[in-house]
N, C-alpha and C positions, 0 to 999 in steps of 0.2 A: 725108143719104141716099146720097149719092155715093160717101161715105168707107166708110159700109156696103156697098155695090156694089163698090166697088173689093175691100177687105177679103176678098169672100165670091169675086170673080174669083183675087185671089191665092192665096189656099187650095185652090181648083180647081185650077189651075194647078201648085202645089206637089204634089197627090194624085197628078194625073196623070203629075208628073216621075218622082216616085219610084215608080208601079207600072210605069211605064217600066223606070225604071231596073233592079226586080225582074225583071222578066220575062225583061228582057236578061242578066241575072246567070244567069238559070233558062235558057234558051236557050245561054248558052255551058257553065254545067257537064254540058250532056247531050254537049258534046263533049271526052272527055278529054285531046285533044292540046293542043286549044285554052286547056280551062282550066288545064291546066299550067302552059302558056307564059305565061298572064295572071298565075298565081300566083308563079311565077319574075320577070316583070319588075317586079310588086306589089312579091315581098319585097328586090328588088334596090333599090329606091326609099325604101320603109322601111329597109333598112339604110346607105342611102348616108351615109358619111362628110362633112356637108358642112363639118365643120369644114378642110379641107384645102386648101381656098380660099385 
């Protein structure tokens, strides 16, 4: 039963991260300087060259 309990705590836990996480998403694209600058240093990380190390 514990392992059930724990199980049905982590799934909560997980739901509530990522409606989290959306709503924050959803919160900075209503400002469009903000989400620029998130988008810019996104695709700067995505494109990083880490072979140059």
């Amino acid at each position: 039963m514990a392992d059930t309990l724990d199980a049905a705590l982590e799934s909560l836990r997980r739901e509530h991260f990522y409606a989290e996480m959306a709503a924050a998403e959803q919160r900075l694209r209503l400002d469009p300087a903000a989400w620029s600058a998130y988008v810019q240093q996104r695709d700067s990380w995505l494109d990083a060259d880490l072979s140059a190390r």
